[in-house]
mmCIF file of the C-alpha atoms, coordinates in Angstrom:
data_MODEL
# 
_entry.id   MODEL 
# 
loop_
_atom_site.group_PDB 
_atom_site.id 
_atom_site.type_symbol 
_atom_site.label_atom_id 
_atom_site.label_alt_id 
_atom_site.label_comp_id 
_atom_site.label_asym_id 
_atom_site.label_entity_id 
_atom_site.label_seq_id 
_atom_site.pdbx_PDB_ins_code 
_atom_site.Cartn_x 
_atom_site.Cartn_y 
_atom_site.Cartn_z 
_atom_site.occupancy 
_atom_site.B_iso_or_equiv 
_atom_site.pdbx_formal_charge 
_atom_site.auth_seq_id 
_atom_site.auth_comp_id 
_atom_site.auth_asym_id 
_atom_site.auth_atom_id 
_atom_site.pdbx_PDB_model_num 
ATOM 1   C CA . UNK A 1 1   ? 0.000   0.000   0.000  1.00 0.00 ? 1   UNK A CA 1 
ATOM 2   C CA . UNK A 1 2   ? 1.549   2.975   -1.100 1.00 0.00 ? 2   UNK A CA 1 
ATOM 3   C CA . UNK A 1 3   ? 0.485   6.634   -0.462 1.00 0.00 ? 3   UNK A CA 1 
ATOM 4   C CA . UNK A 1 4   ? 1.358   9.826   0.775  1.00 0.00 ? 4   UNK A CA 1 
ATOM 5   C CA . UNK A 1 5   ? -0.930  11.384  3.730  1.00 0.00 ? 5   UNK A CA 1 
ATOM 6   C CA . UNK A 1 6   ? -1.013  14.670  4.498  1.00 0.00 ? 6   UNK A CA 1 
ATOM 7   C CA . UNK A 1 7   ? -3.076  15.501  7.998  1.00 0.00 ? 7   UNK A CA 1 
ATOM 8   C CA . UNK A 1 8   ? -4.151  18.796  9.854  1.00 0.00 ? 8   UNK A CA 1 
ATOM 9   C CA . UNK A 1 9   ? -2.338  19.007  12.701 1.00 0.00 ? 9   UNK A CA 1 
ATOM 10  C CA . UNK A 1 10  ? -3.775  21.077  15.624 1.00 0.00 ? 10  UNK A CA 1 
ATOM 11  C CA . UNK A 1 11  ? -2.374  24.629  15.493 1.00 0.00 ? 11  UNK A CA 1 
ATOM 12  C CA . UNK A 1 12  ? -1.846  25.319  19.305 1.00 0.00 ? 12  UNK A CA 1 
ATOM 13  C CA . UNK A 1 13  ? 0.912   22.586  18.932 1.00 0.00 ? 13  UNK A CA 1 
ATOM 14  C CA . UNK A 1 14  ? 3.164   24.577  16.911 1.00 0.00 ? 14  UNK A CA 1 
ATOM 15  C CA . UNK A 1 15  ? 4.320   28.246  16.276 1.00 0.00 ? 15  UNK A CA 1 
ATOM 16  C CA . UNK A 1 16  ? 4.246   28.000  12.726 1.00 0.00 ? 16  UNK A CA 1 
ATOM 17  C CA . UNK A 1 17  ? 3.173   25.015  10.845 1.00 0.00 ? 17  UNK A CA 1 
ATOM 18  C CA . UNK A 1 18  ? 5.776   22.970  9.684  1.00 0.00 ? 18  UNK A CA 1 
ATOM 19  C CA . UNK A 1 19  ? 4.217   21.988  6.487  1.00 0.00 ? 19  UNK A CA 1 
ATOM 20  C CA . UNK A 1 20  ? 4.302   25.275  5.305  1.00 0.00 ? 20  UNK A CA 1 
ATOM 21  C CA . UNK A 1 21  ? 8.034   24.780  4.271  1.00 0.00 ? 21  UNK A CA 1 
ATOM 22  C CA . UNK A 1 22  ? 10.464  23.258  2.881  1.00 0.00 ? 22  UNK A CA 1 
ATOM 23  C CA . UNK A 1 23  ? 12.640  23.806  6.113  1.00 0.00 ? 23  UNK A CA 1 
ATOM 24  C CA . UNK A 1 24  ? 9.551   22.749  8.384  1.00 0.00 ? 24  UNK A CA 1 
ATOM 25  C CA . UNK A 1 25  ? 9.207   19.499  6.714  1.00 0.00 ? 25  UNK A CA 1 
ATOM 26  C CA . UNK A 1 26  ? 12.945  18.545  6.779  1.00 0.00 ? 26  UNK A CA 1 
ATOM 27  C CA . UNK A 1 27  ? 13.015  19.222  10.183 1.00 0.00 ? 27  UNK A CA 1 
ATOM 28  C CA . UNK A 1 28  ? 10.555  17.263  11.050 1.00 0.00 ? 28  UNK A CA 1 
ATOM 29  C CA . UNK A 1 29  ? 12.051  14.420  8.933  1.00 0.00 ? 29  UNK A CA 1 
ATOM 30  C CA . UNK A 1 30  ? 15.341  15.449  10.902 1.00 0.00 ? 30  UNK A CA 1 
ATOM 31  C CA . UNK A 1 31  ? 13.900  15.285  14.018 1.00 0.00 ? 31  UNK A CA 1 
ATOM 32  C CA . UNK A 1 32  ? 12.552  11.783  13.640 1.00 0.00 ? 32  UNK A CA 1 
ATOM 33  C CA . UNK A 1 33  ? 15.393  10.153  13.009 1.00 0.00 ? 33  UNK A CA 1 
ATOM 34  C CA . UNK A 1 34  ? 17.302  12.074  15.447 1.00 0.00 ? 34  UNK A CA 1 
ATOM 35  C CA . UNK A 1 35  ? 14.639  11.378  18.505 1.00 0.00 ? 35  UNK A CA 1 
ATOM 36  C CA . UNK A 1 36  ? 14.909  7.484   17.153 1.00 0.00 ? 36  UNK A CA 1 
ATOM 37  C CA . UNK A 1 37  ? 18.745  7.160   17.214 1.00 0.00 ? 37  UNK A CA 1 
ATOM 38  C CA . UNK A 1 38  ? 19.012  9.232   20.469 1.00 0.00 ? 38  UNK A CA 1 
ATOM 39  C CA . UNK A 1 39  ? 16.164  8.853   22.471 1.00 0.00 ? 39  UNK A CA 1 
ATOM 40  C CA . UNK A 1 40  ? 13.947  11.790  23.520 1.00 0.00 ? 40  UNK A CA 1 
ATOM 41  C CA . UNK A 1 41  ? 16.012  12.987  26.799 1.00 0.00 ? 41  UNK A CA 1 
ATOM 42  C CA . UNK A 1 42  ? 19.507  13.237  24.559 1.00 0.00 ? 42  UNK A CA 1 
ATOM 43  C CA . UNK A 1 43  ? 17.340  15.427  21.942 1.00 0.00 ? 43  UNK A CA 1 
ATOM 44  C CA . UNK A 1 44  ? 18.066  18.575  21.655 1.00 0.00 ? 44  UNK A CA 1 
ATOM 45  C CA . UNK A 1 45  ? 17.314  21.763  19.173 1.00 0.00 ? 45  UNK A CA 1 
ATOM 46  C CA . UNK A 1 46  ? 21.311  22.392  18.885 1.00 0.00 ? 46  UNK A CA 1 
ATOM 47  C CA . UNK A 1 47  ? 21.568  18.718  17.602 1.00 0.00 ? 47  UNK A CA 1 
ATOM 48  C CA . UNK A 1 48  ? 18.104  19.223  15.203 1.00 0.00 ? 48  UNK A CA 1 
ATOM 49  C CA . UNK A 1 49  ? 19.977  22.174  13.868 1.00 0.00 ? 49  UNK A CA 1 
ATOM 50  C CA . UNK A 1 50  ? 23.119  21.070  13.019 1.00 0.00 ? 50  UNK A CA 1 
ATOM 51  C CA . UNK A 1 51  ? 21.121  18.192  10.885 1.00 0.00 ? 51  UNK A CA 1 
ATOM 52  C CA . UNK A 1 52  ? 19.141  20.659  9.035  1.00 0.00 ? 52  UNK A CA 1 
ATOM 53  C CA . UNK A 1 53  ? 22.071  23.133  8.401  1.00 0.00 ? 53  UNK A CA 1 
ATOM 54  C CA . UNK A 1 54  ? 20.652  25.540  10.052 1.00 0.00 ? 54  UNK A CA 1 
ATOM 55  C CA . UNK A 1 55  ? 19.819  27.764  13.674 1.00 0.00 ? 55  UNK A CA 1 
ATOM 56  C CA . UNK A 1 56  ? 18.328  27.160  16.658 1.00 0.00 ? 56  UNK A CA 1 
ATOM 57  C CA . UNK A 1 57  ? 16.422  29.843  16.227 1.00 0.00 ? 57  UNK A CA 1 
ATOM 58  C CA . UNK A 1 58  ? 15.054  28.750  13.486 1.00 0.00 ? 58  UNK A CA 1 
ATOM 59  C CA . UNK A 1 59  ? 13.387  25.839  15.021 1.00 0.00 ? 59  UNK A CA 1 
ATOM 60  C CA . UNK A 1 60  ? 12.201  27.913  17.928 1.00 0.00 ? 60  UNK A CA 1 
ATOM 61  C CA . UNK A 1 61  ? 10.390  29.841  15.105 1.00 0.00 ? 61  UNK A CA 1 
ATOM 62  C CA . UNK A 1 62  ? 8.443   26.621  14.444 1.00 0.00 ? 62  UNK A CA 1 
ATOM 63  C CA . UNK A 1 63  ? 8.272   25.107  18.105 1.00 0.00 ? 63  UNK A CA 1 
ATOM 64  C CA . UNK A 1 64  ? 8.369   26.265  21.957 1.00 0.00 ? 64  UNK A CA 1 
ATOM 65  C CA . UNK A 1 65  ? 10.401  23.391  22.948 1.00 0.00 ? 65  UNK A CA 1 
ATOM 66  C CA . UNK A 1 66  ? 11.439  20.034  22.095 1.00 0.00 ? 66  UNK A CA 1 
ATOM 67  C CA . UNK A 1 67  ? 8.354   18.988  23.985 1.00 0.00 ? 67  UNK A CA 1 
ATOM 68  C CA . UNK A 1 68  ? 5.764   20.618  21.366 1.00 0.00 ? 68  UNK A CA 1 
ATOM 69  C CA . UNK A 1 69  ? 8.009   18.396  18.409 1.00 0.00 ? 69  UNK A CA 1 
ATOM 70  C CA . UNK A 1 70  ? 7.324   15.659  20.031 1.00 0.00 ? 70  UNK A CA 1 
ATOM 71  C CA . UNK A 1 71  ? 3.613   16.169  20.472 1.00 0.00 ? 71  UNK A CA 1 
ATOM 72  C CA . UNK A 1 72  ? 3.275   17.254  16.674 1.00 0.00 ? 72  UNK A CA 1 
ATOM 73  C CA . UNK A 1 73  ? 5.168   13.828  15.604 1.00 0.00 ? 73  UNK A CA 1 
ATOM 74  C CA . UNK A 1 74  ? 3.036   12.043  17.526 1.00 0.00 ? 74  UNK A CA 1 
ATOM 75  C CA . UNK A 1 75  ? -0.126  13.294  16.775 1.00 0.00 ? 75  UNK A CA 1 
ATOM 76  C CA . UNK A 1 76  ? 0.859   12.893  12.978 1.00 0.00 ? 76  UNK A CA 1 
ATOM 77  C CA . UNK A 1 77  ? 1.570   9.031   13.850 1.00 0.00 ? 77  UNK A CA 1 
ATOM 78  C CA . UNK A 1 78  ? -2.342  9.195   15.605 1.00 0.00 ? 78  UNK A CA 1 
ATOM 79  C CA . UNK A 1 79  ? -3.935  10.361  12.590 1.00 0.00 ? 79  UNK A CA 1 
ATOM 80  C CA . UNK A 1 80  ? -2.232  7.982   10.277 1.00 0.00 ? 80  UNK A CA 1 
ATOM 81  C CA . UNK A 1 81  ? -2.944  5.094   12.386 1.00 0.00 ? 81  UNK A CA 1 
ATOM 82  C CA . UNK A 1 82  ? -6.616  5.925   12.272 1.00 0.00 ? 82  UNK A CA 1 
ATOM 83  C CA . UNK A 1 83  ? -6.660  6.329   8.934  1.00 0.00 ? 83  UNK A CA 1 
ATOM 84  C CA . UNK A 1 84  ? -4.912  2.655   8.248  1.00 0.00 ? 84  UNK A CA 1 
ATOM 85  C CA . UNK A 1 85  ? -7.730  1.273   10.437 1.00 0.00 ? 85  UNK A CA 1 
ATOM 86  C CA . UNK A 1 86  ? -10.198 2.994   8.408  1.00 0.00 ? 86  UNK A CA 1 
ATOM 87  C CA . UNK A 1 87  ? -8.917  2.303   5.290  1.00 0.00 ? 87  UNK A CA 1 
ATOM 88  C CA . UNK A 1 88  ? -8.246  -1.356  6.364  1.00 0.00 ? 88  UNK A CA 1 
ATOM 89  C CA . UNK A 1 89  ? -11.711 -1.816  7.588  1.00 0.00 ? 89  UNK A CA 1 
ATOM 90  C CA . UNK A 1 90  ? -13.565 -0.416  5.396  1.00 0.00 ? 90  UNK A CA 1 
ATOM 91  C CA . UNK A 1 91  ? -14.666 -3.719  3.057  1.00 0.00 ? 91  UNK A CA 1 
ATOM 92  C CA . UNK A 1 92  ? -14.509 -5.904  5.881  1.00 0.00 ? 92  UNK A CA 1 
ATOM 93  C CA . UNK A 1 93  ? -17.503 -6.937  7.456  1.00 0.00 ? 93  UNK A CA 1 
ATOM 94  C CA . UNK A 1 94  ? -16.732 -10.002 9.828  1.00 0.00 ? 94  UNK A CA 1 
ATOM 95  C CA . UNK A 1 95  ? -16.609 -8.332  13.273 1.00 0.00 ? 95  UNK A CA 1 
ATOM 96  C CA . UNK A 1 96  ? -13.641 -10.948 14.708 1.00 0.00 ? 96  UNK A CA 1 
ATOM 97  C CA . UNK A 1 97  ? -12.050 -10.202 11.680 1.00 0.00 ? 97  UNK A CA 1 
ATOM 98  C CA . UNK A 1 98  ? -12.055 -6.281  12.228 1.00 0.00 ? 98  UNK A CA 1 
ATOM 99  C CA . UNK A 1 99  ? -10.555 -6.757  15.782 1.00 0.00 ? 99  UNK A CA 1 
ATOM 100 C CA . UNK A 1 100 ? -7.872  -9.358  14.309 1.00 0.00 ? 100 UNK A CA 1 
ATOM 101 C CA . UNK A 1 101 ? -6.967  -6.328  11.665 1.00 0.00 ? 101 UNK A CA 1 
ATOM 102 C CA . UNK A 1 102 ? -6.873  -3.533  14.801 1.00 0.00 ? 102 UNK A CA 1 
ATOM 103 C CA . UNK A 1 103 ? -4.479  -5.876  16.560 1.00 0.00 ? 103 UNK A CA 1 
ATOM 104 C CA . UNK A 1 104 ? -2.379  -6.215  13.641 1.00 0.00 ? 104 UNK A CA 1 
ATOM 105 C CA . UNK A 1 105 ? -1.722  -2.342  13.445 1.00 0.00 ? 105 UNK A CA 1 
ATOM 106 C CA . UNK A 1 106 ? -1.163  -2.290  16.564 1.00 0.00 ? 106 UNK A CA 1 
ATOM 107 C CA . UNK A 1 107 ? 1.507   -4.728  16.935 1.00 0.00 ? 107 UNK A CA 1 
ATOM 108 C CA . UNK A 1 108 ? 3.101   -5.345  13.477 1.00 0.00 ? 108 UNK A CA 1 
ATOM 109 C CA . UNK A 1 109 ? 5.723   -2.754  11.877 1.00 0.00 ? 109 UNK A CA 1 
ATOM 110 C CA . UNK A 1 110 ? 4.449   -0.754  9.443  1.00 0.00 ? 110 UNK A CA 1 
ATOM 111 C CA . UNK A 1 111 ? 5.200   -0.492  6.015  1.00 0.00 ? 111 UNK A CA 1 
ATOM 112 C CA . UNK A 1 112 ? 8.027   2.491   4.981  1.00 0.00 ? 112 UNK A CA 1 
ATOM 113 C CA . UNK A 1 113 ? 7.135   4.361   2.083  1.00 0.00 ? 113 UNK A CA 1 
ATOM 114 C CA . UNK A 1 114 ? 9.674   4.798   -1.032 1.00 0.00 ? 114 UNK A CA 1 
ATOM 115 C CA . UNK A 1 115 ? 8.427   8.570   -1.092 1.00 0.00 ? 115 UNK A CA 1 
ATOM 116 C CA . UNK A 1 116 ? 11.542  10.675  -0.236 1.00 0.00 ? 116 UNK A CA 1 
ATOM 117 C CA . UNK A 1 117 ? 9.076   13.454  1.023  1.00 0.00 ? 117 UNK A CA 1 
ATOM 118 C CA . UNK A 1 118 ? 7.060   10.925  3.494  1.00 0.00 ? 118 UNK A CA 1 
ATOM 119 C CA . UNK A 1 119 ? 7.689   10.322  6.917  1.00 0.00 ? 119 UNK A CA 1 
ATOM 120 C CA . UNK A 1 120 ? 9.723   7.317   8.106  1.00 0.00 ? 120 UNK A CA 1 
ATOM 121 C CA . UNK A 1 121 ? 7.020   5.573   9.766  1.00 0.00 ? 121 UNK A CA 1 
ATOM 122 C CA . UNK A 1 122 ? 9.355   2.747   10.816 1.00 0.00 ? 122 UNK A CA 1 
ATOM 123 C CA . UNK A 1 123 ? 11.171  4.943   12.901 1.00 0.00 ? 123 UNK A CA 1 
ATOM 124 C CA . UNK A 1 124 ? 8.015   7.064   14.307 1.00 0.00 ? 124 UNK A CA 1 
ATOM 125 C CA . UNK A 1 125 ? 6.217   3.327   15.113 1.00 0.00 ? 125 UNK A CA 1 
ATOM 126 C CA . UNK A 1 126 ? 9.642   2.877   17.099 1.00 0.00 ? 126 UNK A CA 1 
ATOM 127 C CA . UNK A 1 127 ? 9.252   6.332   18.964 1.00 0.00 ? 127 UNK A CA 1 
ATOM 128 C CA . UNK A 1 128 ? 5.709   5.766   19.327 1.00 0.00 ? 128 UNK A CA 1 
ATOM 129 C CA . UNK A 1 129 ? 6.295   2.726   21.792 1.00 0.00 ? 129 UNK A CA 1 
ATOM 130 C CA . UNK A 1 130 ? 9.324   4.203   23.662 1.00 0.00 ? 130 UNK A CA 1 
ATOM 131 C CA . UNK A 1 131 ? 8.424   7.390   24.106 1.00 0.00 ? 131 UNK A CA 1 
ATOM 132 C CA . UNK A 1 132 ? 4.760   8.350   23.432 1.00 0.00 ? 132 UNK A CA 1 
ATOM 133 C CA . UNK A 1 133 ? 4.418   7.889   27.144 1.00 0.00 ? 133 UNK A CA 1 
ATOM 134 C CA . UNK A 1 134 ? 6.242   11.196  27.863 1.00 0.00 ? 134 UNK A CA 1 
ATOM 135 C CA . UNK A 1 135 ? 3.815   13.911  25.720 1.00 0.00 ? 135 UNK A CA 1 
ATOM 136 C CA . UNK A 1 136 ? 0.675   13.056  28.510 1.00 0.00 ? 136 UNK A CA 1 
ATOM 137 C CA . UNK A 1 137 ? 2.581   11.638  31.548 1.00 0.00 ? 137 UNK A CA 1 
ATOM 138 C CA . UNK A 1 138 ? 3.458   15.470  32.786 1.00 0.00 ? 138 UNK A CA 1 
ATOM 139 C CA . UNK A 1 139 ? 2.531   17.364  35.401 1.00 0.00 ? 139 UNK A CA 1 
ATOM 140 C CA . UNK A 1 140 ? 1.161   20.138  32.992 1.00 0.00 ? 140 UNK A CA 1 
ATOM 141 C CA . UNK A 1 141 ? -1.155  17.370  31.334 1.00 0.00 ? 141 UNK A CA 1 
ATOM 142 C CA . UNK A 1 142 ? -4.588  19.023  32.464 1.00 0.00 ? 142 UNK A CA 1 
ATOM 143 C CA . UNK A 1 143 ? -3.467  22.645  30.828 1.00 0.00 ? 143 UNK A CA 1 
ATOM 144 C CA . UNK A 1 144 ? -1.859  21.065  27.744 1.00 0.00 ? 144 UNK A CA 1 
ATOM 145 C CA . UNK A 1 145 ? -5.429  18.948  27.142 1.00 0.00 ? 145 UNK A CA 1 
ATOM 146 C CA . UNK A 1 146 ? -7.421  21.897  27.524 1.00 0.00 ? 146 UNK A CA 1 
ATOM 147 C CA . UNK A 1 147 ? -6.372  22.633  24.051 1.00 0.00 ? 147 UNK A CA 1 
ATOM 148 C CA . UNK A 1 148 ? -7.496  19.211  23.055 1.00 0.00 ? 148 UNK A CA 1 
ATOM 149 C CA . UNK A 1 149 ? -3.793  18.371  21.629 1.00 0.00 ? 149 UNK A CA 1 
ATOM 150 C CA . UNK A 1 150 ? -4.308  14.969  22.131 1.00 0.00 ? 150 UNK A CA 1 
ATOM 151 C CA . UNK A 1 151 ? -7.525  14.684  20.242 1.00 0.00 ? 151 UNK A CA 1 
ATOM 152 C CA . UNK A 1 152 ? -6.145  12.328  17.502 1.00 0.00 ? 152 UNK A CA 1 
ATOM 153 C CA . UNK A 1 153 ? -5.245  10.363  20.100 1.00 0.00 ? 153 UNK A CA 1 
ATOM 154 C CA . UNK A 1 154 ? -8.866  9.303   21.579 1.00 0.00 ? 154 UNK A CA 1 
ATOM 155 C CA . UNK A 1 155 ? -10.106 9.509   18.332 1.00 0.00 ? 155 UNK A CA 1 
ATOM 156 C CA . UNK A 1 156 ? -8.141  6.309   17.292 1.00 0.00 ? 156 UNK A CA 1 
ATOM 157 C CA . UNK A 1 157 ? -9.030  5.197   21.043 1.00 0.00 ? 157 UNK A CA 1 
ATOM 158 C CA . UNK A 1 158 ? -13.023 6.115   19.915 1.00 0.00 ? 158 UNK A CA 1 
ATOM 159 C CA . UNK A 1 159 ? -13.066 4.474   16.949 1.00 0.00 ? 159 UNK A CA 1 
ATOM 160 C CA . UNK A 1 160 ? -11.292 1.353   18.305 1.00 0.00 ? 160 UNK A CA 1 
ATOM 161 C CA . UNK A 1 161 ? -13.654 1.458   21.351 1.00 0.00 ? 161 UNK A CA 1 
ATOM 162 C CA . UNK A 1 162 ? -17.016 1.400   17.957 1.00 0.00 ? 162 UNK A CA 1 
ATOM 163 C CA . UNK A 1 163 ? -15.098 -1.696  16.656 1.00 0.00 ? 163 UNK A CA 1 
ATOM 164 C CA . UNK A 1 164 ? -15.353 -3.786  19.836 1.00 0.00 ? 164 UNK A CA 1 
ATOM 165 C CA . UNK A 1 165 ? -18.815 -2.485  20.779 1.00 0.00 ? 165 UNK A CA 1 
ATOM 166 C CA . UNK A 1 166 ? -19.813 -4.388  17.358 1.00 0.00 ? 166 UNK A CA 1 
ATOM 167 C CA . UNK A 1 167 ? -18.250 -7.264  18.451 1.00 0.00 ? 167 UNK A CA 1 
ATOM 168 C CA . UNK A 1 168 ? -19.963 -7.447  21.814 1.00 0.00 ? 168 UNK A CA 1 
ATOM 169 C CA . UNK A 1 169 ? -22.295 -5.117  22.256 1.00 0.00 ? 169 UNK A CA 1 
ATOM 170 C CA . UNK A 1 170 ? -22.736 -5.949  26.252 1.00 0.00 ? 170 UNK A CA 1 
ATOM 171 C CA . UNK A 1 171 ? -19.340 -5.192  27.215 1.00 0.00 ? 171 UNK A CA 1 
ATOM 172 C CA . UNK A 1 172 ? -19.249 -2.233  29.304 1.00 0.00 ? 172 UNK A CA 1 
ATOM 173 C CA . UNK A 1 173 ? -16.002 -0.840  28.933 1.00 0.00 ? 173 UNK A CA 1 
ATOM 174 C CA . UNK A 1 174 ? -14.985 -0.613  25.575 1.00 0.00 ? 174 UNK A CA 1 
ATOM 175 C CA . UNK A 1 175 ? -13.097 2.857   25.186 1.00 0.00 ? 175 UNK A CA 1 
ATOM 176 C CA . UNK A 1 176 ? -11.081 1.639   28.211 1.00 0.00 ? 176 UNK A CA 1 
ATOM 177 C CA . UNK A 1 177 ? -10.295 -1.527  26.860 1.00 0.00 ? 177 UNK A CA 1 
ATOM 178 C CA . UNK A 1 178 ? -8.665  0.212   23.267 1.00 0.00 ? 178 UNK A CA 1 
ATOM 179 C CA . UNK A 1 179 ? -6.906  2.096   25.540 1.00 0.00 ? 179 UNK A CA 1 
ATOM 180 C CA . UNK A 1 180 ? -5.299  -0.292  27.357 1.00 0.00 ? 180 UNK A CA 1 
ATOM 181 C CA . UNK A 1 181 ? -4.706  -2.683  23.968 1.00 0.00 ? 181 UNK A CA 1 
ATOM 182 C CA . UNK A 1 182 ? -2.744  0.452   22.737 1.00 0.00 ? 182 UNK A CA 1 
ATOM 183 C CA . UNK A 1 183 ? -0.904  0.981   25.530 1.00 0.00 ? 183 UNK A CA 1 
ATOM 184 C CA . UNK A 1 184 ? -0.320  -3.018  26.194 1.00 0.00 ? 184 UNK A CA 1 
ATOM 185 C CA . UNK A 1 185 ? 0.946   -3.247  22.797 1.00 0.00 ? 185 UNK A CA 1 
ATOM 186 C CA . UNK A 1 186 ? 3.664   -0.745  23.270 1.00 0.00 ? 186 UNK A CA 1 
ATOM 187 C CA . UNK A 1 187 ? 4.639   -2.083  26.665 1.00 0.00 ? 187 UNK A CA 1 
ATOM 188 C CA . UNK A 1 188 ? 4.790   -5.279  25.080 1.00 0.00 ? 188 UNK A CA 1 
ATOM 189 C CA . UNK A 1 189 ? 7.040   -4.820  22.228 1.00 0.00 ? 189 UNK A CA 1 
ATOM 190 C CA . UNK A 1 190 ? 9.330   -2.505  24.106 1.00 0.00 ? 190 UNK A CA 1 
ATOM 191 C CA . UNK A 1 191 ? 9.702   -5.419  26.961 1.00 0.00 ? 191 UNK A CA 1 
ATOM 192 C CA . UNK A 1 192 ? 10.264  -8.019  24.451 1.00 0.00 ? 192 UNK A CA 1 
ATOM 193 C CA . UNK A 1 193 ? 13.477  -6.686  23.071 1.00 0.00 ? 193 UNK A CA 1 
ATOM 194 C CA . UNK A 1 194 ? 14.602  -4.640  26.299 1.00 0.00 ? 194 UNK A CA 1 
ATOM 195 C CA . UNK A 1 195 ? 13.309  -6.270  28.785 1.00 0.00 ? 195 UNK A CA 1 
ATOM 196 C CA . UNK A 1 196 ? 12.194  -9.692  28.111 1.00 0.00 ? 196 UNK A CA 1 
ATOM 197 C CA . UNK A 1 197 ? 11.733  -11.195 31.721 1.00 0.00 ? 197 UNK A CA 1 
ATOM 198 C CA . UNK A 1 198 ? 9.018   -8.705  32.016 1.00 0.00 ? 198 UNK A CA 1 
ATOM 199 C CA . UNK A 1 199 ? 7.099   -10.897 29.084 1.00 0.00 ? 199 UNK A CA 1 
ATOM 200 C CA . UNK A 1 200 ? 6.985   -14.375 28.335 1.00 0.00 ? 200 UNK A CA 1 
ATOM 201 C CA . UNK A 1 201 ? 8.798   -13.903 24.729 1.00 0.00 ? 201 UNK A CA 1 
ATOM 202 C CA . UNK A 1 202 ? 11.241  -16.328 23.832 1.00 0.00 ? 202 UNK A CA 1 
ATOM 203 C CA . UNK A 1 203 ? 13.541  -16.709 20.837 1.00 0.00 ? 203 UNK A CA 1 
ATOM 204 C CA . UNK A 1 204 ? 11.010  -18.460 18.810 1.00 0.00 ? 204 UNK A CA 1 
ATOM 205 C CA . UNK A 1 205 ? 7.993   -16.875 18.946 1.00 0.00 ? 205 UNK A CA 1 
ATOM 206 C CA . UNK A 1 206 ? 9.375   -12.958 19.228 1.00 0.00 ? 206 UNK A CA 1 
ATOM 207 C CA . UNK A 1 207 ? 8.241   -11.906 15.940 1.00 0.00 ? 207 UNK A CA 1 
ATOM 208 C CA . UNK A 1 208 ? 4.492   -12.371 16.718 1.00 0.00 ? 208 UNK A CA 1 
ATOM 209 C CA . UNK A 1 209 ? 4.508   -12.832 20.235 1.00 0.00 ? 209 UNK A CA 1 
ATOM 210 C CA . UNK A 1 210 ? 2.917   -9.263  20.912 1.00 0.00 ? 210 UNK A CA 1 
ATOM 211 C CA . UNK A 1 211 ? 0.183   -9.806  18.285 1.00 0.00 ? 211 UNK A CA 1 
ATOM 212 C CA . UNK A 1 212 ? -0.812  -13.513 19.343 1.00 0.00 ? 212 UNK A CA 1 
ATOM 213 C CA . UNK A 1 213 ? -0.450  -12.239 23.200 1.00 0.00 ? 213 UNK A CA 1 
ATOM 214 C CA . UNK A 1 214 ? -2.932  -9.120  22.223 1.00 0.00 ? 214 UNK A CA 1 
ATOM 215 C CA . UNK A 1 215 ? -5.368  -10.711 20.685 1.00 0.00 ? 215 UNK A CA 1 
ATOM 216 C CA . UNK A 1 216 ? -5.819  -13.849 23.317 1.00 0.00 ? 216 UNK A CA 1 
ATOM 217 C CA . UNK A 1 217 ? -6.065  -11.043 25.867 1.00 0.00 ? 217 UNK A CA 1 
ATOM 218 C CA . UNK A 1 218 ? -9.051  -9.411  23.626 1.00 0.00 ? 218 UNK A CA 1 
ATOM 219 C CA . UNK A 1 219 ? -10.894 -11.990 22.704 1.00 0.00 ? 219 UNK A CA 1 
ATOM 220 C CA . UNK A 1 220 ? -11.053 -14.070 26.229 1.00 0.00 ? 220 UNK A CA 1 
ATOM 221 C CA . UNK A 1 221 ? -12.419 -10.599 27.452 1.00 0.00 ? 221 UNK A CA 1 
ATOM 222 C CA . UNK A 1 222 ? -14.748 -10.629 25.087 1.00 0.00 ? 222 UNK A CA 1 
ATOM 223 C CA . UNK A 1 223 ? -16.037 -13.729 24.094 1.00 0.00 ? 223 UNK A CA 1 
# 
């Protein structure tokens, strides 16, 4: 599947939308596979600079910190991942089936597009899991959600939440329970290859383990 996606990000995220340049995409290009090979905490806007060929300031012109990057790159990743479970759902009509895709996208790597001006989503699926965690699990949360920042966000949690409602229609917690399969999912895959006493991965099963340990968890909550 091959196809460039382009997706409006909220505004109070950023000082200047990065879209609306050449420099604003590359450095959010730049910063992806920066944030990926360092980690978030070793980040920085000198280091984002340097990669782009260009200031500091320049970047400030865009974000207010390192922080707001982060929350754009992520959100970006949210829409996208909605849209592959709409577009992936949209001809099927077995309900087990729909979950079984969900869990897929959830736990397999997705596809990198040949598209020089696309996003590496290989790397932002690996940032997603390691550090997504660190955008809502602040002190500031409450202020920062006021301006609904993280609205992608429950919207791939809502429309996960519709998908198991069709499947059982009694359950009671559904938006909860897509929460905690994204959230299990990432906690998964990062244990398996960083921490794997923390999982019951072994050598032989590690490429699906997450999926096949997702989806038992679903469906015996379900069923």
């Amino acid at each position: 599947m091959e196809f460039q996606v382009k997706f409006d990000i909220n505004e109070k995220i950023f000082l200047r939308n990065p879209e609306s340049s050449e420099v604003g995409r590359l450095m959010v290009k730049k910063a992806i596979d920066l944030i990926y090979e360092l980690g978030f905490e070793q980040f920085t806007f000198k280091k984002l600079s340097i990669e782009i060929n260009s200031t500091e300031a320049t970047i400030y012109r865009y974000f207010e910190n390192k922080h707001r990057l982060l929350l754009y790159i992520l959100n970006w990743y949210w829409s996208y991942m909605e849209f592959l479970v709409m577009f992936k759902l949209e001809n099927v009509t077995d309900k087990k089936e729909r979950l079984k895709i969900i869990v897929n996208l959830l736990t397999q790597e997705p596809t990198e597009s040949t598209n020089q001006f696309d996003y590496n989503k290989k790397l932002l699926n690996q940032i997603v899991i390691a550090e997504s965690s660190k955008v809502y699990l602040v002190k500031e949360v409450a202020e920062i959600n006021k301006n609904e920042v993280f609205k992608p966000y429950k919207d791939l949690c809502g429309k996960i939440a519709e998908v198991i409602s069709e499947y059982n229609p009694k359950y009671k917690y559904p938006r909860s329970l897509s929460t905690t399969l994204i959230e299990t999912s990432h906690h998964q895959q990062y244990f398996s290859i960083n921490l794997p006493k923390l999982t019951d991965v072994s050598s032989k099963n590690n490429l699906g383990f997450t999926s096949h340990f997702i989806e038992d968890f679903l469906f015996k909550i379900l069923d």
